[in-house]
C-alpha positions in Angstrom: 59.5 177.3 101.3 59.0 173.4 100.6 58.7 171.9 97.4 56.2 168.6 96.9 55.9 166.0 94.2 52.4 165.8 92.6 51.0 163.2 91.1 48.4 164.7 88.2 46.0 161.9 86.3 43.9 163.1 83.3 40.5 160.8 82.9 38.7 161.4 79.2 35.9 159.6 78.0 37.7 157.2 75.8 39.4 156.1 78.8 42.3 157.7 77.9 44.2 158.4 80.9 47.2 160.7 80.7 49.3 161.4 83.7 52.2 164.1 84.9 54.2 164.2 87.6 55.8 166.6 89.0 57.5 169.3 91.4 55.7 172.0 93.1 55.6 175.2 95.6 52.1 175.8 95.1 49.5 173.1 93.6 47.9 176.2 91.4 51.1 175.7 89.7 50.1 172.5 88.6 47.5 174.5 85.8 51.0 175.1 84.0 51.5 171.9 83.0 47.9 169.9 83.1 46.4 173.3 80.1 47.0 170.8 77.1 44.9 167.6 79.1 42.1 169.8 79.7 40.9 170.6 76.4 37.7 168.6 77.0 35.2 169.6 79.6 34.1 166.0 80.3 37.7 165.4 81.5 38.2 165.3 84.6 41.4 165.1 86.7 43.4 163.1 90.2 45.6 165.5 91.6 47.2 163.7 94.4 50.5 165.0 96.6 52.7 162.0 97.1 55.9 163.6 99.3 58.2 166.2 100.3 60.9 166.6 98.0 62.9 169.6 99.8 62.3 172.5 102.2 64.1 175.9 100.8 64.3 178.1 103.2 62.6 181.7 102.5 64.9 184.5 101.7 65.2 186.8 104.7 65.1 190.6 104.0 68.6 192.2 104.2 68.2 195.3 107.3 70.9 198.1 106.4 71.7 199.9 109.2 71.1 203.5 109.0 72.3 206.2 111.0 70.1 209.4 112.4 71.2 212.0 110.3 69.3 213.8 107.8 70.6 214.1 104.3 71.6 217.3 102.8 68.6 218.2 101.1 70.5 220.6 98.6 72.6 218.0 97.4 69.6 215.8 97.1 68.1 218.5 94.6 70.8 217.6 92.2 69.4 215.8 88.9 71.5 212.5 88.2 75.4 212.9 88.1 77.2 215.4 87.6 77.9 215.5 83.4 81.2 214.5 82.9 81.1 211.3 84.9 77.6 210.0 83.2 79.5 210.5 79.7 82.5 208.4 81.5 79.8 205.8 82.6 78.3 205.5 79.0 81.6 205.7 77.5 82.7 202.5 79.2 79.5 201.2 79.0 80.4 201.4 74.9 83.6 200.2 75.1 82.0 196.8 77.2 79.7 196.5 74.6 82.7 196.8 71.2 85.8 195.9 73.3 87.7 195.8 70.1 87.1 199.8 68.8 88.5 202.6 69.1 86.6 205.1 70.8 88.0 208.5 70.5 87.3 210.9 73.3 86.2 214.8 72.3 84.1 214.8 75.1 85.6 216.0 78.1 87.7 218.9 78.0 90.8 217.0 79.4 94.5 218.4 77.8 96.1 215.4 75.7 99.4 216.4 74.4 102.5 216.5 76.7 103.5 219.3 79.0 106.7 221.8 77.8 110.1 220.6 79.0 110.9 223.8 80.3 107.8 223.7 82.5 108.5 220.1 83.8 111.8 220.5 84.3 111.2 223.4 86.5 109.1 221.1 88.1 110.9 218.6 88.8 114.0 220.7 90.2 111.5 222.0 93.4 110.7 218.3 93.5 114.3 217.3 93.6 115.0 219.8 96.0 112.4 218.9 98.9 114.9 215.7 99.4 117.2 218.4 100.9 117.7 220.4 104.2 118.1 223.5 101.9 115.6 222.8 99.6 112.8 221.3 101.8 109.7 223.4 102.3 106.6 222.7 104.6 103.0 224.2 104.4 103.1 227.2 102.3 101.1 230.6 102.4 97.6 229.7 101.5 97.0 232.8 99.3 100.0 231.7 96.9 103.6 232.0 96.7 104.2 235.8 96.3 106.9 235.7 93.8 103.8 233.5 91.6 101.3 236.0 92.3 103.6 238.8 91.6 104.5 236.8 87.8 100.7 236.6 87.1 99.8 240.2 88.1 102.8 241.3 85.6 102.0 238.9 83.0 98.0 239.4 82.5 97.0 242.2 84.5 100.0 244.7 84.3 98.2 247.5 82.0 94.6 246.9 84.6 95.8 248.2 88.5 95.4 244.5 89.5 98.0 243.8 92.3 99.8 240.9 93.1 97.8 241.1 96.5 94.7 240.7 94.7 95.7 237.2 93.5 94.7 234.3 95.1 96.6 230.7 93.9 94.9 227.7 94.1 94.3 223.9 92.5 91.8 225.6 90.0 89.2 227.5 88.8 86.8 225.0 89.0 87.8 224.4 93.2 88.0 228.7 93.3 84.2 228.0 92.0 82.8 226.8 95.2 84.9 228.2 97.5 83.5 231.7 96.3 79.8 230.1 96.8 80.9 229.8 100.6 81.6 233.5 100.8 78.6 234.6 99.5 76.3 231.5 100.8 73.1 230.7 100.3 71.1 233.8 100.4 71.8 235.4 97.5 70.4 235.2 94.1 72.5 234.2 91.1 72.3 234.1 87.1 74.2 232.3 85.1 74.5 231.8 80.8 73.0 229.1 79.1 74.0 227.5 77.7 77.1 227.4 80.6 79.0 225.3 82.7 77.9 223.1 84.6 80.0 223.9 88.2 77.9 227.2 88.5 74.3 225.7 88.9 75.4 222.8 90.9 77.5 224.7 93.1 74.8 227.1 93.6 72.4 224.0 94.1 74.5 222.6 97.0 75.0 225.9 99.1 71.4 226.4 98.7 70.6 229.4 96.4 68.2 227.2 94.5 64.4 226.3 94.5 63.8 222.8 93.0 64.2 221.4 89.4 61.1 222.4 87.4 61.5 218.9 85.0 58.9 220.6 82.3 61.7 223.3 82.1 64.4 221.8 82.7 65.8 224.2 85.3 66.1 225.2 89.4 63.9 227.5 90.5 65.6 230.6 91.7 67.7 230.7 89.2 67.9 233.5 86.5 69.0 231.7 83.1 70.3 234.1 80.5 70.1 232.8 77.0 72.7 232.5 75.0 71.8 231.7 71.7 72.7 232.0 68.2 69.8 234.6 67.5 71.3 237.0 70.2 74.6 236.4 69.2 75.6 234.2 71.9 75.6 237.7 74.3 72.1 237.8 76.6 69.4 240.8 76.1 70.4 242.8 79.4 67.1 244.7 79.4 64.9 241.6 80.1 67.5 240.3 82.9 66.4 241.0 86.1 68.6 241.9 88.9 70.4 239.3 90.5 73.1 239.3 93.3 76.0 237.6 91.3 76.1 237.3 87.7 78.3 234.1 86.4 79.6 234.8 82.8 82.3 232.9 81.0 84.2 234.2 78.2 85.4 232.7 75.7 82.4 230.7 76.4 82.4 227.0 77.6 80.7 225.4 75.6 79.2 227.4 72.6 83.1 229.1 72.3 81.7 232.1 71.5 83.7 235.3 72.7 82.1 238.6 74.2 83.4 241.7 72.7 84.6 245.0 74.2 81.1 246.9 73.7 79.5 243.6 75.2 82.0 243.5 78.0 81.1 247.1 79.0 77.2 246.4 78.8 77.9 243.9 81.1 80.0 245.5 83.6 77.5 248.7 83.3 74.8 246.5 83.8 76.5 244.9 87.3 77.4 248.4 88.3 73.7 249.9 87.9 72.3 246.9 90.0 75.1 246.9 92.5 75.2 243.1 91.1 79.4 241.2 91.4 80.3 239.1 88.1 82.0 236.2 88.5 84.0 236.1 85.8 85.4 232.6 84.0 88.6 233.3 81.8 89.5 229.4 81.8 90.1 229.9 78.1 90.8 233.5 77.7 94.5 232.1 75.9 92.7 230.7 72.9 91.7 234.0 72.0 92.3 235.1 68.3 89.8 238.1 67.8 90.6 241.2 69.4 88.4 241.1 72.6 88.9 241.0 76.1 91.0 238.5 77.9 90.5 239.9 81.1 87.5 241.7 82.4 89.5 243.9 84.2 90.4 245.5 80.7 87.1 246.9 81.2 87.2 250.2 83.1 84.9 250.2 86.4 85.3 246.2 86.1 87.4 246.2 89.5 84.3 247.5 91.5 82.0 244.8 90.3 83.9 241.6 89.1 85.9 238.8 90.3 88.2 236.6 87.7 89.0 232.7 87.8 91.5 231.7 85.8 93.4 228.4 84.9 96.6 226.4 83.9 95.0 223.8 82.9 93.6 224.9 78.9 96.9 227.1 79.1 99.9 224.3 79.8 98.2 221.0 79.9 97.9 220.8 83.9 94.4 219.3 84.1 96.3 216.9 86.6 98.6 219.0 87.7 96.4 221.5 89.3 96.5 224.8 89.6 95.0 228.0 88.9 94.5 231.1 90.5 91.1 234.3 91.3 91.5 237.6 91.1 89.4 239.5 94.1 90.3 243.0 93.7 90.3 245.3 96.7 88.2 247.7 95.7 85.3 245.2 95.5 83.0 245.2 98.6 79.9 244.0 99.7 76.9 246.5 100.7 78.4 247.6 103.8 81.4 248.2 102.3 83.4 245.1 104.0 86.0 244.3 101.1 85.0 240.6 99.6 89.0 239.7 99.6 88.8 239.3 103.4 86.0 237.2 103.3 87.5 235.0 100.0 91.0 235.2 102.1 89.3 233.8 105.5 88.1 230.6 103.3 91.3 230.1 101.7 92.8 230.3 105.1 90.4 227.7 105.8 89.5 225.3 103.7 93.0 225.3 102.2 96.1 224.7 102.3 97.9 226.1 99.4 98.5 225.2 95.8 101.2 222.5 95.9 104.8 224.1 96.1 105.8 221.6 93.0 102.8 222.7 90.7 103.6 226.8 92.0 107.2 226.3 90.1 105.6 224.8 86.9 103.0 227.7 87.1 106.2 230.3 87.9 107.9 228.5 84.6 105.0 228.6 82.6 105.2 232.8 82.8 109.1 232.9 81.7 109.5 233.9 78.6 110.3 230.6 76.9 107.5 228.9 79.2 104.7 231.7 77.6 106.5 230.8 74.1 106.2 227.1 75.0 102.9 227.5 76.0 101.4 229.5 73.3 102.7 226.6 71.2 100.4 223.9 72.7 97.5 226.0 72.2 98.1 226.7 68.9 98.5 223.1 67.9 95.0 222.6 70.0 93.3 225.5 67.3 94.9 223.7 64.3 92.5 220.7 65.8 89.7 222.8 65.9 89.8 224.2 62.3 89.7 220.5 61.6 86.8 220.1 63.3 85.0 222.9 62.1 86.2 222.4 58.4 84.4 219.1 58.8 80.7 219.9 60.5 81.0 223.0 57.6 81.6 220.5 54.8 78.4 218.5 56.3 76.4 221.4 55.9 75.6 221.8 59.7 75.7 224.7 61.6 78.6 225.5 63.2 79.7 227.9 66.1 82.9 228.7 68.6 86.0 226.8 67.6 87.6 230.2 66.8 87.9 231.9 69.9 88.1 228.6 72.6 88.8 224.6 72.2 85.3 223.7 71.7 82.8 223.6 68.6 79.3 223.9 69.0 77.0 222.2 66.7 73.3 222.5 65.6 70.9 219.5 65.0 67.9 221.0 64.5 64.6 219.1 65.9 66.9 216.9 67.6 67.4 215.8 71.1 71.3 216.3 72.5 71.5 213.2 74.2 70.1 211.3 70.9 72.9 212.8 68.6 75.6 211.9 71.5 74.2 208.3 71.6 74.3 207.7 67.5 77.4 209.2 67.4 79.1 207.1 69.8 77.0 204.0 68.6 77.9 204.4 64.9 81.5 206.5 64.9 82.7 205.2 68.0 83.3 209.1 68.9 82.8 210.5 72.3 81.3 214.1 72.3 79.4 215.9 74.9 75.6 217.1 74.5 74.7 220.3 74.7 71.8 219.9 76.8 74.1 219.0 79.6 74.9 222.9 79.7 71.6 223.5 80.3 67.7 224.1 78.6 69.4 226.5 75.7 71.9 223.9 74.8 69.5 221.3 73.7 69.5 220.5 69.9 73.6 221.1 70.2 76.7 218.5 71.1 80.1 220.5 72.1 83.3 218.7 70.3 86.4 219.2 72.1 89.8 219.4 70.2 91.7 218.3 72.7 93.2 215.3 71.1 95.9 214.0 69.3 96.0 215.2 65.7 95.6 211.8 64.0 92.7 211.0 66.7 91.3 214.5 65.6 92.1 213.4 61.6 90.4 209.9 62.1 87.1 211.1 63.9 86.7 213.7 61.3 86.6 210.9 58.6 84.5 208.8 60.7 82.1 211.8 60.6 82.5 212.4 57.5 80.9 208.8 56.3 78.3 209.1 59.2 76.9 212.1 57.6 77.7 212.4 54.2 
C-alpha cells in the first residue's frame, strides 16, 4: 500500500482559488476533503499527484495450521458455554466495569462457610501419615475404600437392603453423571425435569442421545422434557410422558427446590417399572430436607429394580473442592438381558478412574461419625437460616416464591419477563450475582434461582440491596 501527496486547486468564477494538500491511498479519497469547495457547479478543480510519501506494506493474512481431524460433532451441538462459567464471565465482566463494589455471589451453588474441625482434622491425619512407611498408601480400589462404603450403606441406606457393594465412591455426583452416560451410551433415549440441571442434557448431548437444538423451542431434539412447573406442583403429569429409556429426576430439586413426596416417589418408580425405564436419581441435596419425604429413593419399595442414586459431600460438608461423592447401582438392577448395570458401571470406574483420593475418603469416613453427622447437620442448618432470609425478602416484595424449604435454592417468579433480563438488572443495579432460570432449561424462563450459600452478613446485605431495588 503506498501513500501519495495530492495537490488539490479549487477555480470559482470570482477567481477565487482555494487549494488543499494532502495525503492519500486512493485519489477518490480526495472527495473527503475537496465536498465544502464544490458547492458551485461552475467550479472546477487541479488535482495533481506531486510524490510518494511512503509505501505500507499490505497486511498478509495469518494461515492457522489445522490438523485432519474432524470435530466431535456432539460437542459441537452444545449452545454457548456451559451455565456456570458464562455467569463467571459476566460476573467479571461487572466487576471490570465497577471495580470498587461489592458483588455478592448467590449464583453458583459453591459451599462458603468453613469445613468442621473434626472433618479436617481427620483429614489431615491420613495426609500426615502418607509421609510415613506405615502410613503411606498408593493407588487405592477404584470402587471406594470398603470401610467408606460400608459407613455410607449404614448411615443412609441401612433400613433399604442397599449393600455396601452397591456403593461406588468417587470425586462427585456431577463426575458419576457422565460416567453413567458411558454405560448406557448413545442409543438410548432419556428424559429429564425442567426445569433441571444442567449436567444431564449436556452430558446426554455429548454421548450423542440428542437431535439438534430446535432454537424456537429452546430445546434438543430427542429429548423428552417433563415440566415442572408451579401449576403441577413442581411433580410432571406421568400420563402424557412417553416412555423413555432413563428417566433423570432430582429431588430436592435443583433449581426450583421443590421436594417430591412419598405418593409422588411411588408414581414415579411405578411409572419406571411399567415401562421397564431406569431412574437416575440426584439426591445432591437430599440433607436439606425438612418435610417428611424421601431422602433416598430406595425408601421406595420396588425402587432397587429400576433406579440408580448419585449422591454428594459437597451441599452436605462444604467439599465442593474437596471432591467427593459416591452412586448407588444396586444389584438387582439389570439391563434387558438381564446383565446386572453394576458390572458395566464397575468396568468404567475401573477405567476411567482411579479412585476418590485416600485424603478426601477419611474426611468423607469423618463426616459419618457421630460428631462429623452432628457437625455436619450444623452447617446445613446455618445454610436454611440463609434461605428463610431470602425467602422472607422476595415474600415481603410481593413476588412469588418457591423451594428454599426443602434445598439451598429459592426460586422466583417474574412474570412476562425474560431470566437473563432480571439476572442482568439485578447485577447492574444491586451488584448481586443470581442465576437465571432459563439456564435450567425452556420451563425455567421467567424465574432466577438464589443460592444461600453465603456468609450471613453477605446474605443480610443483598437482602437490603433487594429490598430498595424493588420496594
Amino acid at each position: 500500500m503506498s501513500i501519495w501527496n495530492y495537490v488539490v486547486t479549487a477555480h470559482k468564477p470570482t477567481n477565487v482559488t482555494h487549494s488543499c494538500v494532502g495525503n492519500f491511498t486512493n485519489p477518490h479519497d480526495i472527495n473527503l476533503i475537496i465536498a465544502p469547495m464544490t458547492n458551485s457547479a461552475k467550479t472546477s478543480l487541479v488535482c495533481k499527484r506531486s510524490g510518494l510519501i511512503r509505501s505500507i506494506a499490505e497486511p498478509m493474512e495469518k494461515t492457522v495450521y489445522t490438523t485432519k481431524v474432524l470435530r466431535n460433532g456432539n460437542i459441537a451441538k452444545l449452545q454457548a458455554g456451559y451455565l456456570f462459567p458464562e455467569i463467571g464471565r459476566r460476573r467479571s465482566a461487572h466487576m471490570q466495569k465497577y471495580p470498587d463494589a461489592n458483588v455478592i455471589s448467590l449464583g453458583i451453588g459453591d459451599t462458603t462457610e468453613p469445613i468442621p474441625e473434626v472433618i479436617t482434622s481427620a483429614m489431615a491425619q491420613r495426609a500426615q501419615a502418607l509421609s510415613t512407611i506405615e502410613g503411606y498408601s498408593g493407588y487405592g480400589a477404584e470402587q471406594g475404600e470398603k470401610v467408606l462404603r460400608a459407613a455410607l450403606a449404614r448411615t443412609f441406606y441401612g433400613d433399604f437392603g442397599i449393600k455396601d457393594t452397591d456403593i461406588f465412591v468417587s470425586d462427585g455426583a456431577k463426575c458419576d453423571i457422565s460416567r453413567l452416560q458411558l454405560v448406557f451410551g448413545s442409543n438410548v433415549t432419556i428424559a429429564v425435569q425442567d426445569p433441571s440441571y444442567p449436567a444431564y442434557v449436556d452430558s446426554s448431548v455429548i454421548v450423542g442421545q440428542t437431535g439438534s437444538f430446535e432454537k424456537d423451542v429452546q430445546k434438543y431434539g430427542k429429548i423428552e422434557y417433563m415440566k415442572c412447573l408451579p401449576e403441577n406442583d413442581f411433580f410432571p403429569d406421568l400420563l402424557s410422558v412417553p416412555r423413555t429409556d432413563i428417566i433423570f429426576f432430582c429431588s430436592p430439586n435443583n433449581p426450583t427446590g421443590a421436594a417430591a413426596t412419598r405418593k409422588q416417589m411411588k408414581e414415579l418408580v411405578a411409572f419406571a417399572k411399567a415401562n421397564g425405564s431406569i431412574i437416575i436419581y440426584d439426591s445432591a441435596y437430599a440433607i436439606y430436607m425438612s418435610d417428611d419425604n424421601p431422602k433416598s429413593i430406595y425408601e421406595i419399595p420396588g425402587a432397587r429394580e429400576v433406579a440408580i442414586e448419585t449422591a454428594s459431600f459437597s451441599k452436605y460438608a462444604g467439599f465442593t473442592g474437596v471432591r467427593l461423592g459416591w452412586t448407588v447401582v444396586p444389584d438387582e438392577l439389570r439391563f434387558s438381558d438381564g446383565f446386572p448395570v453394576a458390572n458395566d458401571f464397575n468396568r468404567i470406574m475401573c477405567t476411567c478412574f482411579n479412585g476418590a483420593s485416600n485424603i478426601a475418603q477419611a474426611g468423607g469416613l469423618a463426616c459419618l461419625s457421630p460428631e462429623g453427622l452432628k457437625a455436619m447437620y450444623g452447617v446445613v442448618e446455618f445454610y436454611k437460616e440463609n434461605t428463610k432470609i431470602i425467602v422472607d425478602t422476595f415474600t415481603s416484595l410481593g413476588f412469588q416464591v418457591y423451594g428454599g424449604r426443602n434445598a439451598p435454592y429459592v426460586w422466583v417468579r417474574f412474570p412476562g419477563r425474560k431470566s437473563w433480563d432480571i439476572f442482568a438488572e439485578i447485577l447492574e443495579k444491586a451488584h448481586i450475582v443470581t442465576t437465571p432460570g432459563s439456564g435450567f432449561g425452556p420451563g425455567g424462563e421467567g424465574f432466577i434461582r438464589v443460592s444461600a450459600f453465603g456468609h450471613r452478613e453477605n446474605i443480610v446485605e443483598a437482602a437490603r440491596r433487594l429490598k430498595s431495588l424493588y420496594k
